[in-house]
Wavefront OBJ file of the C-alpha trace (Angstrom):
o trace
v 94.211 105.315 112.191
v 91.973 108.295 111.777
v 91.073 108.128 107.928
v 88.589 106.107 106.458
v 89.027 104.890 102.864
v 86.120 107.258 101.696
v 88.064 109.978 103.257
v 91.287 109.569 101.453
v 89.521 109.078 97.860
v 87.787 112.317 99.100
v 91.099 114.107 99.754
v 92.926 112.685 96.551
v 90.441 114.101 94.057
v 90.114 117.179 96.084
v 94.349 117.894 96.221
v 94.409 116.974 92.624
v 91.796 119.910 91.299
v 93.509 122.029 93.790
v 96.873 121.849 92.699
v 95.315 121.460 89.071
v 93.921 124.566 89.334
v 96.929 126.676 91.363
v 99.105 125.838 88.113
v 96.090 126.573 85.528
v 97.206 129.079 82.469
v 100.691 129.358 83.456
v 103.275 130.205 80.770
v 106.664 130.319 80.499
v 106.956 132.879 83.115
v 105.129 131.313 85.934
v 106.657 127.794 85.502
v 110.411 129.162 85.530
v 109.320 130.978 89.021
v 110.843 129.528 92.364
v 108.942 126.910 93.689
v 108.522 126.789 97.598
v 111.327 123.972 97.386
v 114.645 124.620 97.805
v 116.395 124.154 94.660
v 113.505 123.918 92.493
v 111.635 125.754 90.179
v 107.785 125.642 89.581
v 108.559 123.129 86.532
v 111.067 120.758 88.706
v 107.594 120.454 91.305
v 105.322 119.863 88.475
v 107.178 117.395 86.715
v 107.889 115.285 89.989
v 104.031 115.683 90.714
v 103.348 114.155 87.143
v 105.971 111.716 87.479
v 104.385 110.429 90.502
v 100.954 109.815 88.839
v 102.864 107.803 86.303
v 104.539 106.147 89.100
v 101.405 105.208 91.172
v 99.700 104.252 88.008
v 102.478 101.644 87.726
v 101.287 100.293 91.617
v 97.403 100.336 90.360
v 99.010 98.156 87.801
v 100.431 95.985 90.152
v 97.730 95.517 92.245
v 95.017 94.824 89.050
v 97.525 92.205 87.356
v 99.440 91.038 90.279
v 102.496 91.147 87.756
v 104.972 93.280 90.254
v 105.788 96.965 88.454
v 108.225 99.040 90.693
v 107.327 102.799 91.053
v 110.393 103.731 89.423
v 113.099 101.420 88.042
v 115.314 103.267 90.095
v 116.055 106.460 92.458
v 118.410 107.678 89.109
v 115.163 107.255 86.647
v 113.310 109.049 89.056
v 115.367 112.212 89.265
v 116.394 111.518 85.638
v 112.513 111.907 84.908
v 111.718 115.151 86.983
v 115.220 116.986 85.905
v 114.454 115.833 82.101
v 110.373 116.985 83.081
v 112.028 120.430 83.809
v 113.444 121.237 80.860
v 109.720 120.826 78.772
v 108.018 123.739 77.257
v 104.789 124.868 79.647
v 101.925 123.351 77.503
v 103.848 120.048 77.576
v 104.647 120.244 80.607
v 100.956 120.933 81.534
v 99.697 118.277 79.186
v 102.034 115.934 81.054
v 100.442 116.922 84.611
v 96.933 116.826 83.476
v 97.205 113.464 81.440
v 99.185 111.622 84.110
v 96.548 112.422 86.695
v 93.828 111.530 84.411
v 95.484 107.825 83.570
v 95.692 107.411 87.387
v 92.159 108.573 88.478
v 90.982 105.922 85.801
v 93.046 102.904 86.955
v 92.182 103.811 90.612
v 88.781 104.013 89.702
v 88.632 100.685 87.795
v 89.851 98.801 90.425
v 87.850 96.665 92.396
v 86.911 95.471 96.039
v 89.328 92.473 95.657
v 92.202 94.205 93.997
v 92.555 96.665 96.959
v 93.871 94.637 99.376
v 96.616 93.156 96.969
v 100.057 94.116 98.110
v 102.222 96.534 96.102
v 105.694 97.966 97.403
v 106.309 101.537 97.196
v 109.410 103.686 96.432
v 111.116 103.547 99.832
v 110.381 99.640 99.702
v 107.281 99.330 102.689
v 104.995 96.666 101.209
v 101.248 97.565 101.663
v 97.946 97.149 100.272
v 96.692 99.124 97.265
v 94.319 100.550 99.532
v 97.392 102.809 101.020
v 97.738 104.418 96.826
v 95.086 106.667 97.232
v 96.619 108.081 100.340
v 100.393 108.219 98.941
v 98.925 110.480 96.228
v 97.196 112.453 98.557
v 99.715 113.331 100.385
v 101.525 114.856 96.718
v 98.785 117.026 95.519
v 98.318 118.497 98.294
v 101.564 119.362 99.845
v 102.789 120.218 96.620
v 99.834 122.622 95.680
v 101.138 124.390 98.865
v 104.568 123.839 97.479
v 103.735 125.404 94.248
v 103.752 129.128 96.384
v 100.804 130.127 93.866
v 98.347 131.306 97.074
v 97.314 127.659 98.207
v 98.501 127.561 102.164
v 97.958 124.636 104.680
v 95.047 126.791 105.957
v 92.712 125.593 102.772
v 93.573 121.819 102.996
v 90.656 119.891 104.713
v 91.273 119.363 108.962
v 90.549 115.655 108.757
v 93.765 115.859 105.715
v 95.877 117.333 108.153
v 95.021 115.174 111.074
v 95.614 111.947 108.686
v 98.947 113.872 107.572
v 100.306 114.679 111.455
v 99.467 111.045 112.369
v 101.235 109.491 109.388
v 104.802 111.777 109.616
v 104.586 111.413 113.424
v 104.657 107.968 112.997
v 107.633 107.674 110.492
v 109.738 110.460 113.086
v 109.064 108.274 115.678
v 111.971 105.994 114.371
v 114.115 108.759 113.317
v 117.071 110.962 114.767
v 116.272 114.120 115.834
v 114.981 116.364 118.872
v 111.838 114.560 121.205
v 108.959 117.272 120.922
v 105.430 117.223 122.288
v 103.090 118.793 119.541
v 99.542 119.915 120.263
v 96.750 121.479 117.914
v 95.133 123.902 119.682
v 91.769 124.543 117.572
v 91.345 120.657 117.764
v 93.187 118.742 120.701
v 94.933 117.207 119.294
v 98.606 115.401 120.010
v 101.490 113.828 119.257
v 104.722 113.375 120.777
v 107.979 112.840 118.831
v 110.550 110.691 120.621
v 113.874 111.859 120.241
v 117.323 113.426 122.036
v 117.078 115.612 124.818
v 114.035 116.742 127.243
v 110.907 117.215 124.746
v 110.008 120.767 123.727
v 106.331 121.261 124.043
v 105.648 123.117 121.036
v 101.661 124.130 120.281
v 99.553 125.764 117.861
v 96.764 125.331 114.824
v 96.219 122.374 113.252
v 97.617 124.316 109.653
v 100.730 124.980 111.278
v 101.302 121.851 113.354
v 101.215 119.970 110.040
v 103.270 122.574 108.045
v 106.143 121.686 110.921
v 105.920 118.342 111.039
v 106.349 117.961 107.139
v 109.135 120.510 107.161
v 107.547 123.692 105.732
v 107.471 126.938 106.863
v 105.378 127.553 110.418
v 104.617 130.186 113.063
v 105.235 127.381 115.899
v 107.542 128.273 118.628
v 107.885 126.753 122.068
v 106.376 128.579 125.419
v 109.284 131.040 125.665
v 108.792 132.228 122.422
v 111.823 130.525 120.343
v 111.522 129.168 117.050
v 110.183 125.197 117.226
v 113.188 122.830 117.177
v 114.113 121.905 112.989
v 113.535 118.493 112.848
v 115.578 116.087 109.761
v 113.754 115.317 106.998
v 110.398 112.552 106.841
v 111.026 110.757 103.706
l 1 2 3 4 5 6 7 8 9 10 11 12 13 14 15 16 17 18 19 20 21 22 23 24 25 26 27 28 29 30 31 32 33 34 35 36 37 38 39 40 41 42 43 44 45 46 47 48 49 50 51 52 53 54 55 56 57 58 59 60 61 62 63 64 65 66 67 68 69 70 71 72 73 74 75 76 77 78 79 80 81 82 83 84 85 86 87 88 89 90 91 92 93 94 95 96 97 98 99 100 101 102 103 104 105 106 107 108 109 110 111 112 113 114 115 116 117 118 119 120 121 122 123 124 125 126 127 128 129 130 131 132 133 134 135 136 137 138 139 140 141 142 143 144 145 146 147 148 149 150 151 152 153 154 155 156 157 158 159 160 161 162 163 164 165 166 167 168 169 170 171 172 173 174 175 176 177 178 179 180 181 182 183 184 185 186 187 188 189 190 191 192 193 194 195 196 197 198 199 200 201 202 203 204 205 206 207 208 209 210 211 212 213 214 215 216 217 218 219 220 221 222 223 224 225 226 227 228 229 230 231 232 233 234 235 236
């Protein structure tokens, strides 16, 4: 694993200001604009963002009590949440996003050495130790502040981010359905190889845009004859 728990902390704070910031002073206008989610407007991202600091908030919980408190009561409540989220004015929808990442910086913050390694289970049901919250929210701000097609791009999130980022989808396609390609980053070395159907397509480029692929955003990646990289199925 190439992320140390300093690192991720590091990363969490820094994706939440980010994607704070990309949404800062919005109105009506801005919130009701196409997100860079299919489907979804600027307010449907936002209030699945917020709903996942609630969310994780309820895991810090978990982990400082031991009394078990689910992410979401279930997948319904959680879409229930972001398509009722969607429908808020933009200052309470704002408040929402700025208050819900406050409450979870706080109970992050206030837990201690011991608490961390308690076990909590997350949404898709992997049980793992608090220590792997941090990371989960990570992960949010700051795909979603590239998500929130305000001007952020995979270009300003931090390499060691989108090392930790490759590693962890790479691992989670390696059990999946879907075509075997051979991913390097050119401006760092790095590799990973996707097992899959068919002979692998060797597919390289920068870091930004490795990443961007492997969490299925848009890319500039194409294979040595100069077609498009092969669409992999979704990672969560």
């Amino acid at each position: 694993m190439r992320r140390t728990f300093d690192d991720v902390l590091s990363w969490c704070e820094m994706g939440t200001t980010l994607l704070l910031g990309a949404a800062a002073g919005w109105g009506e206008e801005q919130y009701l604009a196409p997100s860079g989610l299919p489907g979804w407007t600027r307010k449907h991202l936002v209030a699945h963002v917020a709903a996942n600091a609630d969310a994780l908030s309820n895991l810090v919980r978990w982990a400082a009590t031991g009394e078990p408190t689910p992410m979401y009561s279930s997948p319904q409540q959680r879409d229930a949440d972001i398509e009722a989220g969607s429908r808020k004015p933009a200052a309470e929808l704002a408040a929402w996003l700025t208050s819900s990442a406050e409450r979870l910086a706080a109970g992050i913050a206030g837990l201690d050495d011991d608490r961390w390694n308690a076990e909590v289970v997350t949404a898709q049901g992997r049980t793992v130790p608090a220590t792997e919250i941090p990371w989960l929210r990570s992960r949010e701000v700051c795909v979603h502040a590239v998500d929130l097609a305000s001007g952020v791009a995979f270009t300003d999130l931090p390499a060691g981010f989108l090392t930790a980022l490759a590693d962890d989808i790479a691992a989670k396609r390696g059990g999946a359905a879907g075509p075997a390609v051979v991913l390097a980053a050119t401006d760092t070395g790095d590799r990973w190889e996707l097992p899959g159907e068919g002979e692998p397509a060797t597919v390289d480029g920068p870091l930004a845009d490795v990443a961007a692929y492997l969490a299925g955003r848009p890319h500039a990646l194409t294979t040595p004859d100069g077609s498009l990289a092969p669409a992999l199925p979704a990672w969560l």
